[in-house]
N, C-alpha and C positions, 0 to 999 in steps of 0.2 A: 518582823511580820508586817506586813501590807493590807492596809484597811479601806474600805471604798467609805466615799466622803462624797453625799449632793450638796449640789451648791444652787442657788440662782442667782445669774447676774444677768446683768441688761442685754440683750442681746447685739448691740454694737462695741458692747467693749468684750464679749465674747469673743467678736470677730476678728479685732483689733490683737485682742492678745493670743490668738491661735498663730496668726499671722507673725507675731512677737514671736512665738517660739518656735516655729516653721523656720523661719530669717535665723537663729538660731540650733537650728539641727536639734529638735529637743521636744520632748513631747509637753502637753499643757501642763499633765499632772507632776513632771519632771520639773517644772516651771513651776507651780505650786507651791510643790513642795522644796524648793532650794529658797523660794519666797517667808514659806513659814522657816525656814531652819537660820534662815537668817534674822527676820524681829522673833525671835525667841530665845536668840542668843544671848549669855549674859553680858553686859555691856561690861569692857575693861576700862575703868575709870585711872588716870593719873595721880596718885598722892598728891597733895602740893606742897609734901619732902620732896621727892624727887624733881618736881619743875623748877623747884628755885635751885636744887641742887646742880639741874642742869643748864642754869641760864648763863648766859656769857656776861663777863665781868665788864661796864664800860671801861672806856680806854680812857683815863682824865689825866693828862698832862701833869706833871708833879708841879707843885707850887701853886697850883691853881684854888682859890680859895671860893669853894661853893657855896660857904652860908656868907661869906660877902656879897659876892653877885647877886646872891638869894635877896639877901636885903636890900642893893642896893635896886635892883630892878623895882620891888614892891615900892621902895619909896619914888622912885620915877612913875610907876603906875598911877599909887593913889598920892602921890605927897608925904609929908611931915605928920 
């Protein structure tokens, strides 16, 4: 069921957004309301199971020893 809704807005972005929905083949209140139906949506949030479950694994070289590097860099950084 379809319910009439006043509104006041400024009368330059009145004009701006008829024009908005003309340029679209569409009427205002069509324009509206795809406006509310959209922030009123509920928003679908990611787990952060699933993000880590879909992260790509780096690619590290076998052999390659990271908490050496790890060290030796800090002690280059700040010294002894």
């Amino acid at each position: 069921m379809k319910a009439r809704l006043n509104l006041t807005i400024e009368e330059k972005l009145l004009q701006r957004m008829k024009a908005y929905a003309n340029a679209r083949k569409m009427s205002l209140s069509e324009l509206v309301e795809s406006y509310f139906e959209k922030v009123t949506r509920p928003v679908q949030r990611i787990s952060i199971v699933d993000l880590v479950e879909n992260m790509k694994v780096p690619a590290i070289p076998k052999g390659r020893d990271l908490r050496n590097e790890y060290f030796n860099d800090i002690e280059k950084k700040y010294g002894k």
